[in-house]
Each structure stands twice: as C-alpha cells, then as structure tokens.
C-alpha positions in Angstrom: 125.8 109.6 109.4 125.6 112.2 106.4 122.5 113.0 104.9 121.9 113.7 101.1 118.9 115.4 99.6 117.9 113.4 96.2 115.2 112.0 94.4 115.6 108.5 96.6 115.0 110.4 100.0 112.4 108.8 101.8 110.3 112.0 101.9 110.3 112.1 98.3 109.6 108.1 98.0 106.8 108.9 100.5 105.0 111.6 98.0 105.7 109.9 94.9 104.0 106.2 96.4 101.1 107.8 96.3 100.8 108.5 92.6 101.9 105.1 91.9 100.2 102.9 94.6 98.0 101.4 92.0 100.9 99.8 89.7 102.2 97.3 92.7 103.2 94.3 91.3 104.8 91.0 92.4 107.9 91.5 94.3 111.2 89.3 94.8 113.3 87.7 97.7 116.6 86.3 97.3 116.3 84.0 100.7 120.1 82.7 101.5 117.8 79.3 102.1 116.5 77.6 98.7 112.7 77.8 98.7 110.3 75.9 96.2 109.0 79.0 93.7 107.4 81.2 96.6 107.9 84.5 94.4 107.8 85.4 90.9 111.2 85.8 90.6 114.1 82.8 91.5 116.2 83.4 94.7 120.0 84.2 93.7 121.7 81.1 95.1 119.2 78.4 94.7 120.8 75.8 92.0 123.6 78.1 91.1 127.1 77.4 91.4 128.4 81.2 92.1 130.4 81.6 95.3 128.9 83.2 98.2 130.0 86.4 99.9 131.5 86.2 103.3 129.5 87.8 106.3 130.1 91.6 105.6 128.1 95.1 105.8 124.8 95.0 104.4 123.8 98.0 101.7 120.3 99.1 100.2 120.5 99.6 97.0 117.4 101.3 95.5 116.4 102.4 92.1 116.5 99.1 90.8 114.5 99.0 87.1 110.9 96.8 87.9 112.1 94.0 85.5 115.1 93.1 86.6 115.6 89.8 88.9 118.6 89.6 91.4 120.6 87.6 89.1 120.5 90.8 86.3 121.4 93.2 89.5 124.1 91.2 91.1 125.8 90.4 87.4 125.3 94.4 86.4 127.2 95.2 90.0 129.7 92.4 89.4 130.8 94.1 86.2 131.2 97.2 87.0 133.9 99.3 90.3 132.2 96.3 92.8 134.3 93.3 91.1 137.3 92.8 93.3 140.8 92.4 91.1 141.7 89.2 92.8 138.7 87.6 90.8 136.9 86.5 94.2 133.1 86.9 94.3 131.8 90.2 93.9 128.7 91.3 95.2 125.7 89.3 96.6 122.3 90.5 96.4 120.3 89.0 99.2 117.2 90.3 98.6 115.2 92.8 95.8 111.7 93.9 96.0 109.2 96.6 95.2 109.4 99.7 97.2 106.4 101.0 98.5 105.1 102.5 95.9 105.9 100.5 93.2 108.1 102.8 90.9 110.8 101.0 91.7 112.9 97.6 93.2 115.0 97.6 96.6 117.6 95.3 97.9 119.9 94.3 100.1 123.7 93.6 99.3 127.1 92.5 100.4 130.6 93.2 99.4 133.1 90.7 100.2 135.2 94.2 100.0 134.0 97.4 101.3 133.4 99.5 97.9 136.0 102.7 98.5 133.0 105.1 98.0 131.2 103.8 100.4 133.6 104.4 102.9 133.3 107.9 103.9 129.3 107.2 104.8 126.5 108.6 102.9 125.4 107.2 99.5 126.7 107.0 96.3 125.3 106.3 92.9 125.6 103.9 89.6 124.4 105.1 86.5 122.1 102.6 84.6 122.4 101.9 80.8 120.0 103.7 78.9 117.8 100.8 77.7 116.7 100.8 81.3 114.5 103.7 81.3 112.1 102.0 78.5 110.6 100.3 82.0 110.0 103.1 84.0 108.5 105.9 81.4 107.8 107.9 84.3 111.1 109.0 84.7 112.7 108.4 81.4 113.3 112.0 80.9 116.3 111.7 84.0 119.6 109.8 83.6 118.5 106.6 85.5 120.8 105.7 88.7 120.8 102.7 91.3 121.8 104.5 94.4 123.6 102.6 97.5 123.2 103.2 101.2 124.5 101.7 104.7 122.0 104.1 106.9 118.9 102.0 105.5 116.7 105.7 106.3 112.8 105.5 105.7 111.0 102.3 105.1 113.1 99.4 103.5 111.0 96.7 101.9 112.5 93.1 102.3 110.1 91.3 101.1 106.7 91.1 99.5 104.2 88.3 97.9 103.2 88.5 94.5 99.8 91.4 95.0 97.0 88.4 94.9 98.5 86.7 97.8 99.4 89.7 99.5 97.1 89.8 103.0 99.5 91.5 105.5 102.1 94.3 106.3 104.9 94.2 109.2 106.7 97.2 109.8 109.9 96.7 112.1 111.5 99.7 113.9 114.8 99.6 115.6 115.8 101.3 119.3 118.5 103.7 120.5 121.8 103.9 118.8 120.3 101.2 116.6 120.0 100.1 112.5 117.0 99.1 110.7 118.9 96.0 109.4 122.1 95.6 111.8 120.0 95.8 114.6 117.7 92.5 112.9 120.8 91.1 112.0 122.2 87.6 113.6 125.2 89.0 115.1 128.7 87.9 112.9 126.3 86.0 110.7 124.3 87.1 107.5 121.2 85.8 108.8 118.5 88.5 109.2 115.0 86.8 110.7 112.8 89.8 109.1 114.4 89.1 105.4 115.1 85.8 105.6 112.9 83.3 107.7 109.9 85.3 108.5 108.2 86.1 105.4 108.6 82.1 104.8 106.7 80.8 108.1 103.6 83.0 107.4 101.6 81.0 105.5 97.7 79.8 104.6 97.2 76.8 105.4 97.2 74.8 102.4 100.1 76.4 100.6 103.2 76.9 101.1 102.6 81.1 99.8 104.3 84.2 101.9 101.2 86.5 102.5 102.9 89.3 104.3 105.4 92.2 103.3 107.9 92.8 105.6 110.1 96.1 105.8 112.1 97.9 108.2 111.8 101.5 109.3 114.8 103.6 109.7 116.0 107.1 112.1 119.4 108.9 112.7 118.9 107.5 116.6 123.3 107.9 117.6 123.9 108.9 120.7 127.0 109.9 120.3 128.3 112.7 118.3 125.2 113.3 117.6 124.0 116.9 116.0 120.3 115.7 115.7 117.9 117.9 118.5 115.3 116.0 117.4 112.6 115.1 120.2 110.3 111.7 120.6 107.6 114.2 118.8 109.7 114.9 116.1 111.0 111.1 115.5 107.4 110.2 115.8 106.1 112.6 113.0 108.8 111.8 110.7 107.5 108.0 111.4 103.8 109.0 110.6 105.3 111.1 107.1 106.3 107.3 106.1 103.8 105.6 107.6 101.0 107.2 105.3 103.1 105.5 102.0 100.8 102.6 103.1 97.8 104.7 103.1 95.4 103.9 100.1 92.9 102.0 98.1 95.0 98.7 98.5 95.7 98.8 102.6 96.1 96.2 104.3 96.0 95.1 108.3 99.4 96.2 110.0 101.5 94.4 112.5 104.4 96.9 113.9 107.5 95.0 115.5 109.3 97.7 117.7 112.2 97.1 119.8 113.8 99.7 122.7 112.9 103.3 121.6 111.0 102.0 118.3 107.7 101.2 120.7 107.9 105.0 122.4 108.1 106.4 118.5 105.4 103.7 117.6 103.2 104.8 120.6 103.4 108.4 119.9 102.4 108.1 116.2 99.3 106.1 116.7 98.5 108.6 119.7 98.7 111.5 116.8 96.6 109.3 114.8 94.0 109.0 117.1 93.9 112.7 117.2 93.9 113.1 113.7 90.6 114.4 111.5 92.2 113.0 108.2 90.5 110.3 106.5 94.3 108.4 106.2 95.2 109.2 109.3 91.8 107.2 110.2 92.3 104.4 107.6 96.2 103.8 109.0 94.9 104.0 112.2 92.3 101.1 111.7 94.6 99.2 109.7 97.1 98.2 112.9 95.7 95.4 114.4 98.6 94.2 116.4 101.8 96.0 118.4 105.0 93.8 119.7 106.9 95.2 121.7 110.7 93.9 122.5 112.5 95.7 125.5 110.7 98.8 125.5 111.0 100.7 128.3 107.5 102.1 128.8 108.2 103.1 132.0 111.6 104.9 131.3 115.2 103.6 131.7 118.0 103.9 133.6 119.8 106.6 131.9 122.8 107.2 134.3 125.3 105.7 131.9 124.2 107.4 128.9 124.1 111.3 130.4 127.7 111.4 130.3 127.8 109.9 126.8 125.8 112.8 125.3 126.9 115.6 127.6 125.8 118.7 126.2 124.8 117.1 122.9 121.6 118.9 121.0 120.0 115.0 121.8 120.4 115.0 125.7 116.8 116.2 125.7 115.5 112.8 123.7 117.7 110.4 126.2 116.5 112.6 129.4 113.0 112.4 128.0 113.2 108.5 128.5 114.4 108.6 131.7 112.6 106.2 134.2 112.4 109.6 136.7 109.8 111.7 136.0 109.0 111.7 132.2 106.6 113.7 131.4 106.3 111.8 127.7 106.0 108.5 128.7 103.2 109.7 131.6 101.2 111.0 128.9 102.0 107.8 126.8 101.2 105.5 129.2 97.6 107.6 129.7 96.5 107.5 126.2 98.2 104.8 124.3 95.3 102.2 125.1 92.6 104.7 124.4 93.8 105.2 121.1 93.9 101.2 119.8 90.5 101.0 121.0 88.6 98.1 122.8 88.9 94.5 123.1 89.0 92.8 119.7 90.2 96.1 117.8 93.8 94.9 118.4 96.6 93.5 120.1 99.8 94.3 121.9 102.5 91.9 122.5 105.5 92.7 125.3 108.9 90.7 125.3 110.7 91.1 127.7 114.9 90.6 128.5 116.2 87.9 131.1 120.0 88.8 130.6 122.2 91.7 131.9 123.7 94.3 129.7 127.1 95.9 129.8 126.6 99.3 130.0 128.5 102.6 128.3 131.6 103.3 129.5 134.4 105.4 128.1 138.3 104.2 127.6 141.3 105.8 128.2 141.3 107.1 124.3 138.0 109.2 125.4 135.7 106.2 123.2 132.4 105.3 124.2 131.9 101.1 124.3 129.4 99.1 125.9 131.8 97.7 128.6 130.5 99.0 131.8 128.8 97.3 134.6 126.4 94.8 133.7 122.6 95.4 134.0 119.1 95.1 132.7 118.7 98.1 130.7 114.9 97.7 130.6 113.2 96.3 133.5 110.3 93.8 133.1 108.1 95.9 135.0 109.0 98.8 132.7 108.8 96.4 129.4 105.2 94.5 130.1 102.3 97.6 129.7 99.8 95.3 127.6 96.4 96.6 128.9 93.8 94.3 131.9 92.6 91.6 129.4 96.4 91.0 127.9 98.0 90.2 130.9 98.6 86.5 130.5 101.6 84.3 129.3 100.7 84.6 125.5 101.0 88.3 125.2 104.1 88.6 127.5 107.0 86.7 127.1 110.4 86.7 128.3 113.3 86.6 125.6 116.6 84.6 126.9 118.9 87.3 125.7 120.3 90.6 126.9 118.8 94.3 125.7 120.2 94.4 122.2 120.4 90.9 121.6 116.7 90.4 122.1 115.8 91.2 118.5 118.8 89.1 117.0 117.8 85.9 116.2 119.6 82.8 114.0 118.4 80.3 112.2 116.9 77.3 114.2 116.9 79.9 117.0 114.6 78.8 120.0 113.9 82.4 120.8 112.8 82.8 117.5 110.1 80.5 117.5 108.7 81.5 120.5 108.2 84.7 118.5 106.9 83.2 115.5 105.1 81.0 116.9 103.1 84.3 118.8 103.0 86.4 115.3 101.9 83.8 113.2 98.6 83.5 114.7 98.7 87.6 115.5 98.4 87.8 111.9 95.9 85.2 111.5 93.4 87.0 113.9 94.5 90.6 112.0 93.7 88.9 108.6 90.0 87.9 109.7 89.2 91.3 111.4 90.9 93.0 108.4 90.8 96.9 108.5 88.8 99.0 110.2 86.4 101.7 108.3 87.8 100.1 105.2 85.8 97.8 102.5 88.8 95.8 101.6 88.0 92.1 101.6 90.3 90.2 103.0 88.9 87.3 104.7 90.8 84.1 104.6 90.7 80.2 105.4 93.3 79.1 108.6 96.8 80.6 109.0 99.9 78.2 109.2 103.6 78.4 109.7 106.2 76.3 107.9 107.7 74.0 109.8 111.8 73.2 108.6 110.8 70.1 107.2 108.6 71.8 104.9 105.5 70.9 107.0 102.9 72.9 108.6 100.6 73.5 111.5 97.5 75.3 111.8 97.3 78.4 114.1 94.2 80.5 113.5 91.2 79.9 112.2 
C-alpha cells in the first residue's frame, strides 16, 4: 500500500507521545453491543434509533479533537463527501479513543459506500472547523485535519478505561500478508474480538469496569508485489520505535497477543531489549509480563508455496528467513528468547496452536496469486508450542479448532474465543499483581473477573 509522510505517521505520533504522556485522559469505545456506562463517553448505538452500516471496510480515522464523542464524529462525517445521495446511513463510528500519547482521539469506521478517495489506497484528509483547535492549543497554529486510513500502520488504540481504572496494556500484532484489524476481524461480519468483546470481559471483580487498553500494531507485511526489503531485524526495530510510546512515568504491565510472523517480530524486539543499556528499553522490558502466541512458527514453515509467489521480490529474503530449513534467525531466536523474559515468575508465554488444514498459494490462469492450493497445516504444532520446561502443560498450550488464518478470527459467542479469554483473563490477573519490573508504579489490585453474557462474573485470579 502507499505510504505518506505527515504529521499522523506513526514515527511522528511515537516522538510527540512522549511530550504528552502526562495529559492521558479517559478514552471512549463505541461497542456494537450496548454496555451499562463502562467509559466516559456513551457507545454510538446504544438507545439510538440511527441505522446501522452494513459489514464493510473498516478505516482509522485519527486526529480526532479530545472532546469530541462518537456521536459529534460520526454526525461531522455524515455531513460532509461521506453522506451517500440515496439518503441511506452514512458512516458508523465503531469505536474512538485516545491515542497513545494523548494529543489526540482514534477510531474506527465504516462506509456503507466506499468514499472515492479512498479508493486509490493511501490516506486522505478532512479539514476540521476552526473552533476545533481551541482543544488542542498545541497545535492551534496548523489547519486542524482528521485524516483516514485502511493500512491501520503503527499502533491503533481500540480501546482504553478512563486513567484511574486503567491497570493493563495488550498490544496485538498481526502475521504474514496480514492487517492489524482485518486479520482480528470476524470474517464477513463487523465483529472484531480485540475492539469489541475483549476490553468488556476484563474486569475486577466487583465491578463491571474495563481495566485494560487494547490496540493493534501494524507493518507493510504483503508478499506479493511487494517493494519492501525489509528483514525480521528491520520489522522488529520498527516494532521497538513504537513500542517505546508506552515507555514512561505512567507504564503499565504488557500482555502482547502475536499471531504467525507477529511472535518472530515480538521475539526479536524483546531479544534487543534485553541487550539494551537504556533505562526504557529496561522499563518496557520489565513491563511485559505475558506473550501469546497463535500459529507462530517458531521452528520455521513450510515455505514451498510462497517462493514462487515472491520470486525475485526485494522480500524473498524475509519469507526464506522463516523457512523451517535451516534458519539461521529463528536458531538464534529459539537460543535467546527465554533468557531474555527471565526466570520463573517474571512472565509467561502462552502457544495456540491450529487443528485445521490450510489451502495453500496458488496462482490462476490470469497469473493471480489466491489461497487455493493443496490443503495443509501451515504451522506445525511442533513448530507453534516453544513455551519453556515449567510451561509445558495444557494451560499454556492450546489447540485452536480453526485453520492458520482463521485462528485469530473469532465471533461473538465463539467457543474458541472463550478458551482464549478464559486463559488471558487470569494472565492479566497474575501481571497486574507482579506489576512492572524495576518500576515503583503501584498497581496492586483485589481478584480479576470476566463478564459473563448474562452480565455475571467469575473470579479468576486472586
């Protein structure tokens, strides 16, 4: 997809979250479920009569002003190009919250109709009215803009607690050829598990409060026609330049969710932290408590089908460097991946594993590439279960009932989900009360509960 260079990069959001760490403030979720008052702001849908989108392409839209709610978005989109002229529904904000940072709100929206900017890829922007710079005096100097995106690049927050209930960060990182929404994303459905049930069945016990923010992580990943040499090294640093957003006074312990080539990036980057001198490198470090892993191939992959998709592509060398024949890499990985997590008790790691073939890459008689080969496991279990001696039991490997991309899509009152849930619910309980290492934060907490569907709850962790 094509890249621009603006002030909305995720480079630039990286630098500028530093400087305004210390403003976060309550964040919104529009949940396509009606909750009871679980963020400061009401969910777009709940007790209102507008008509919903249809399942479409999800956008980001980021730039969004601190004070506005997703009703003021998605009635500010509806009047302007986004309105179709048949007078259907216009745009639906599913979600808005802070980004990292705080200097601004992100969300997530749909189109019943693709707007005709958007087409051609890339992003495109919306000029704000000028009243809207009064709430962000930091930048009041420059011609406020919302700006839209389908590639969802850098770190996406979906959803965070108001700050005094806040207790917990997941980070979710998609694989190969994958999106850092779409590949979440309940396949033909609207549904997306880290958006919109997750951050609902992590709870205290006692309340019905979200305590974790939940965001995705995003890489140019296509395999093909793909002009990107970059290497696992590379992916993994530019993962690490995001990463340290999360870095600072207010850190909190860090569950990372990483599916297919997301755990080999995830691997790398803590291995580089673990080599690193710099206090935040140190503090990140000791801040990830717990690592799930969903189809990653930790012992390589069978890469026969995909060789002839990239041919001489600049990114043959990332897809050979996965291979399950004598990867150099993932050797190395494999070595000093444990080490760098430290001992019993310093943290976790969680390995799901698929139980269903894939089709494999084949290409048609019009020279496109479609997964419509031969059908076979893409990762192995063997390859996909490298938890270390004392995690070697049921509860911290678990097979998924889906095939290699379907693993991490998941609907609502999805069976497959709940074994998940069930296993990160009280993951996050046990990082909560161990909290961050070489840190003073205080974050110790009663019992952690998910939410039942009947608005109940059981007790996990204490």
């Amino acid at each position: 997809m094509t890249k621009f260079a603006s002030t909305d990069d995720p480079g630039f959001v990286a630098i500028c979250g530093e400087l305004r760490r210390w403003t976060k403030a309550a964040v919104v979720v529009t949940p396509p479920h009606a909750l009871p008052d679980r963020s400061r702001r009401e969910p777009q849908g709940a007790g209102e009569q507008e008509p919903q989108a249809k399942a479409g392409k999800a956008f980001r839209i980021r730039g969004v002003p601190r004070d506005w709610d997703a009703e003021k978005l998605q009635s500010f989109l509806r009047k302007e190009e986004f309105r179709p002229q048949d007078g259907s529904a216009g745009p639906t904000v599913w979600s808005l919250a802070d980004e990292v940072g705080g200097r601004s709100g992100v969300g997530t929206v749909t189109f019943q109709r693709v707007p005709p900017a958007s087409q051609t890829g890339g992003k495109w922007t919306i000029p704000l009215p000028p009243s809207s710079a009064a709430t962000q005096p930091s930048r009041s100097s420059r011609q406020l803009r919302l700006t839209l995106d389908d590639d969802f690049h850098g770190i996406t927050t979906l959803y965070s607690p108001p700050s005094e209930d806040h207790k917990l960060d997941i980070l979710a990182i998609s694989g190969l050829g994958g999106h850092a929404f779409g590949s979440f994303k309940q396949r033909g459905g609207e549904h997306m598990w880290l958006r919109d049930a997750l951050p609902y069945d992590l709870t205290l016990e006692g309340n019905d409060r979200p305590i974790a923010r939940v965001m995705t992580y995003g890489y140019n990943s296509s395999i093909p026609q793909s002009n990107s040499m970059q290497n696992l090294e590379d992916l993994a640093a530019s993962f690490h330049s995001s990463l340290l957003a999360l870095a600072g006074t207010y850190i909190k312990p860090i569950l990372v969710i990483a599916h297919s080539l997301g755990g080999l990036i995830i691997k790398q980057a803590l291995i580089s932290l673990s080599r690193s001198e710099s206090r935040d490198d140190q503090l990140l470090l000791g801040a990830v408590y717990g690592v799930v892993f969903f189809g990653v191939p930790h012992d390589g992959v069978d890469i026969s089908s995909l060789i002839p998709m990239v041919g001489d592509q600049p990114n043959r060398f990332l897809v050979e460097s996965i291979g399950h024949i004598n990867s150099q890499i993932l050797s190395t990985q494999r070595r000093e991946f444990h080490a760098a997590l430290g001992g019993k008790g310093d943290s976790e790691v969680f390995c799901f594993y698929e139980t269903l073939q894939s089709l494999t890459a084949q290409q048609d008689e019009h020279g496109h590439w479609a997964m419509s080969g031969p059908p076979a496991f893409l990762v192995t279990k063997t390859s996909a279960t490298h938890c270390r001696p004392w995690e070697d039991g049921t509860e911290h490997m678990c097979p998924i009932s889906r095939s290699h991309s379907e693993m991490v899509k998941f609907g609502e009152h999805d069976a497959e989900y709940d074994k998940v849930v069930q296993r990160l619910a009280r993951l996050a309980g046990r990082a909560i009360k161990r909290g961050v290492r070489g840190s003073n934060t205080d974050l110790s907490v009663g019992s952690m509960a998910t939410q039942d569907r009947n608005g109940g709850s059981s007790t996990l962790c204490k």
